[in-house]
N, C-alpha and C positions, 0 to 999 in steps of 0.2 A: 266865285263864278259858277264851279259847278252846281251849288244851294240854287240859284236866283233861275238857273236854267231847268234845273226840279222843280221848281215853283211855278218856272212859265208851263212846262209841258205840264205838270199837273192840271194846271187850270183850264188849258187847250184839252184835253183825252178824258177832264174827268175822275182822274183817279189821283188815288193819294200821294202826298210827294215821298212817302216812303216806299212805294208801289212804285211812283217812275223810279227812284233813290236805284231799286233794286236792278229795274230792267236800265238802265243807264251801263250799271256794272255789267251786268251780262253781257250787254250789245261789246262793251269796251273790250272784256275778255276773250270776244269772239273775233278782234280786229275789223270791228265796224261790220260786218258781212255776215254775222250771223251770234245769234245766241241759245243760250239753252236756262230756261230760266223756272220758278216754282215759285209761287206769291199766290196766296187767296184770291185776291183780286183778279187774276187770271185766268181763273179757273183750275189754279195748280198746277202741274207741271206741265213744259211747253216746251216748243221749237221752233225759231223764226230763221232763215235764212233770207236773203237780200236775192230777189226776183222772183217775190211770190211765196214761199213756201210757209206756211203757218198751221201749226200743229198747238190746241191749248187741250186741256186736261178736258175740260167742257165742250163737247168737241157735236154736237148739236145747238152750242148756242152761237150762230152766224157771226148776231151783231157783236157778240165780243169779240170774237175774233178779228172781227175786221176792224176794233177800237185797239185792239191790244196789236195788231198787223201795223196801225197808223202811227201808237207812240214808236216802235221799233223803229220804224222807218224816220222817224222824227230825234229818236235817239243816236240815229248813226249818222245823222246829217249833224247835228252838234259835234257831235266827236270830232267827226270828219275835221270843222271849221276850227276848233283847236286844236289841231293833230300839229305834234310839231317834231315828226321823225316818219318813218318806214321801216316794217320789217319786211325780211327778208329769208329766204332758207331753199334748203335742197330737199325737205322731205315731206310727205305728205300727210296732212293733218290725218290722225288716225285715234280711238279712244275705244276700246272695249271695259267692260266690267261683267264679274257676273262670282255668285260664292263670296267669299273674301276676298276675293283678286280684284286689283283695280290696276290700269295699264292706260297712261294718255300721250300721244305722240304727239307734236305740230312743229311745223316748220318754222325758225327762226327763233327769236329770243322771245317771243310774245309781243302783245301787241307796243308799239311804240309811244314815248313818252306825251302824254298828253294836259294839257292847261287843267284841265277840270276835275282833275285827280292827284293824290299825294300820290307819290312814288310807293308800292309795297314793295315793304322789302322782301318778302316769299317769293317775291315773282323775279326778283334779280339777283338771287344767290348766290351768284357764281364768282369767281374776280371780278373787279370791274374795268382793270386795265386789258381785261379780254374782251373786251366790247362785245356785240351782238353775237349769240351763237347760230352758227348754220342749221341746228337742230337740237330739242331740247323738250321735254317727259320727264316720265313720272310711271314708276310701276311698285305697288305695295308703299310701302315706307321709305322709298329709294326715287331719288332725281339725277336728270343728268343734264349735260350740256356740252354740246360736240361743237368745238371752235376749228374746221376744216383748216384754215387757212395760220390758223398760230400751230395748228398741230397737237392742242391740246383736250382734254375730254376732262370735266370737272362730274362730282358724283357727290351727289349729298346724301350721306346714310346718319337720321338722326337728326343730335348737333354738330356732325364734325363734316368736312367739307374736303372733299381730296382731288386733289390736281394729277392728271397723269398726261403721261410723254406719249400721243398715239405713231409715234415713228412715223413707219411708211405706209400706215393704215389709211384706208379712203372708208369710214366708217358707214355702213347706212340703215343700223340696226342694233337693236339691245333685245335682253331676253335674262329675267331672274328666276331661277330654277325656283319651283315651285315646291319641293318635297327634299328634304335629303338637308344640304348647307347653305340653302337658298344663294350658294354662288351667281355671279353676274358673269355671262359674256356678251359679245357683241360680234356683228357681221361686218368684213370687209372682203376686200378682192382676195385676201389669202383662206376664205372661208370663216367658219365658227373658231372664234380665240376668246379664252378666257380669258378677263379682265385684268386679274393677279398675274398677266405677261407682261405688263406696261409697267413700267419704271414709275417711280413717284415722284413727283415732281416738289409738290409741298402739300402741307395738311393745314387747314386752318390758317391759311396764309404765311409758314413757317416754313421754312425750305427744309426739306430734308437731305441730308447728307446723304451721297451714296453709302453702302452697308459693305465696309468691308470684308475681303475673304477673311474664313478665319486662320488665326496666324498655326504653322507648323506645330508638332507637340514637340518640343525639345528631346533632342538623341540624349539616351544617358552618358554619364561620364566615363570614361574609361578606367577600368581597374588599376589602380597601381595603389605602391606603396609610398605612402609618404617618407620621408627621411626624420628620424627623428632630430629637433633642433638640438644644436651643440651648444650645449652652457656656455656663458661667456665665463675665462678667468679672470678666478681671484685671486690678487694677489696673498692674501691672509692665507686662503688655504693651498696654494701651491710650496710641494716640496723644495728643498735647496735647487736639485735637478730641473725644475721648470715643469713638471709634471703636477698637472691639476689632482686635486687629494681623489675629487669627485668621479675621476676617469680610470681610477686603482681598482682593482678587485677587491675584494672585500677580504678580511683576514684568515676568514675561513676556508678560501679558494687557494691561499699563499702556503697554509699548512698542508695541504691536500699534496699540492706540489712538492714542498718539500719532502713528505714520506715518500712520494713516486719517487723523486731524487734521489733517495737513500735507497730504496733498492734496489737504482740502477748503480749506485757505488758499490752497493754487496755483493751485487753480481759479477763488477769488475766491467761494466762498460761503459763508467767515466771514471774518471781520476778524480784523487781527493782535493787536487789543484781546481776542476772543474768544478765538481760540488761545491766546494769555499764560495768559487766567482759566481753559482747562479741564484746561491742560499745570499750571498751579500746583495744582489740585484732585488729580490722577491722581497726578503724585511726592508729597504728601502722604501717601499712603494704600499707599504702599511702604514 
């Protein structure tokens, strides 16, 4: 339908159907009420707004103007008759440029879906379970889209696409730092708030999990000593006594002993009854 409607207005204005092709999009991008367009045929670059206003690049040649003033107006009447939505929005269409910087605001989600056009997807990037946004731009290589009444603000940097939680924000403005980390914030009733305040909601249509704190660093352990383990007995090496071979001093520790022992006998302060009982004790336990 939209071809066959190029074709008629072509043949009615005169000019090519790649020349209407073009001013069709415009008028459509401008929500019927205005366009901004650039075709040879036109005399180059141009400005039509709805109630008169016509601005072509050729700007001493009347009659075109007033040929390229009749398709616009014949372009928005088509639209019009296959409009099949409305948008809507809280903020005012606004667009500067100038250096590398490029900055375009307008109210609502853009223009509404129409018969005569395939859907672009550049122009609805957002969720789509978020229906129409209240307001939605474009500044550098960054897009957004402010859904007031879900609470949420989508922002397209690239390919990746990010969803945030704007809380108790009433948003009515963006702004990307132009020098430095080209950070993003934006204006509401609490003032200038950077972007990276807003919780994430998902990326790329993936939720993302809240980001836990991080966990405590673990207290060290407390000093102590271990106990060293007690062999289990065996019966093979336990003495007649039930004393483990393995829990004996060694023979070298029993002899030591015994010399102590004897020169406490030579000195007279144990008896040779005592020495017998401690000397038969100590070779036992070798």
């Amino acid at each position: 339908m939209g071809q066959q409607i190029a074709q008629t207005l072509s043949n009615r204005h005169g000019f090519s159907v790649d020349a209407v092709s073009h001013m069709l999009t415009a008028v459509y991008n401008g929500n019927g009420s205005m366009a901004q367009f650039s075709h040879p045929e036109f005399g180059g670059s141009g400005q039509w707004m709805a109630g008169g206003m016509m601005m072509i690049g050729d700007m001493f040649n009347q009659n075109l103007k007033y040929r390229v003033s009749a398709l616009c107006e014949d372009c928005a009447r088509s639209i019009a008759e296959n409009q099949t939505g409305t948008s809507s929005g809280v903020f005012q269409s606004q667009s500067q440029s100038g250096g590398s910087n490029y900055q375009d605001q307008q109210a609502g989600g853009g223009s509404a879906s129409n018969s005569l056009f395939a859907p672009d997807p550049r122009r609805n990037w957002w969720p789509q379970e978020l229906g129409s946004p209240s307001a939605s731009g474009s500044q550098n290589q960054m897009r957004y889209a402010y859904f007031a009444d879900a609470h949420r603000l989508a922002v397209a940097t690239g390919d990746d696409v990010w969803l945030y939680d704007t809380l108790q924000h009433n948003i009515g403005g963006f702004s990307q730092q132009q020098s430095g980390d080209g950070s993003i914030t934006f204006t509401s009733q609490f003032g200038v708030v950077p972007l990276s305040s807003l919780p994430i909601v998902s990326r790329n249509g993936i939720v993302e999990a809240p980001q836990a704190p991080p966990s405590p660093a673990p207290a060290p352990p407390a000093a102590n000593v271990q106990p060293e383990p007690t062999p289990a007995p065996n019966e093979a090496s336990a003495n007649p006594n039930g004393t483990s071979a393995s829990s004996s001093p060694d023979s070298g520790n029993v002899f030591d002993t015994l010399d102590r022992l004897g020169g406490l006998l030579d000195k007279g302060y144990i008896t040779q009854e005592e020495f017998n009982r401690k000397k038969s004790d100590l070779l036992d336990r070798i």
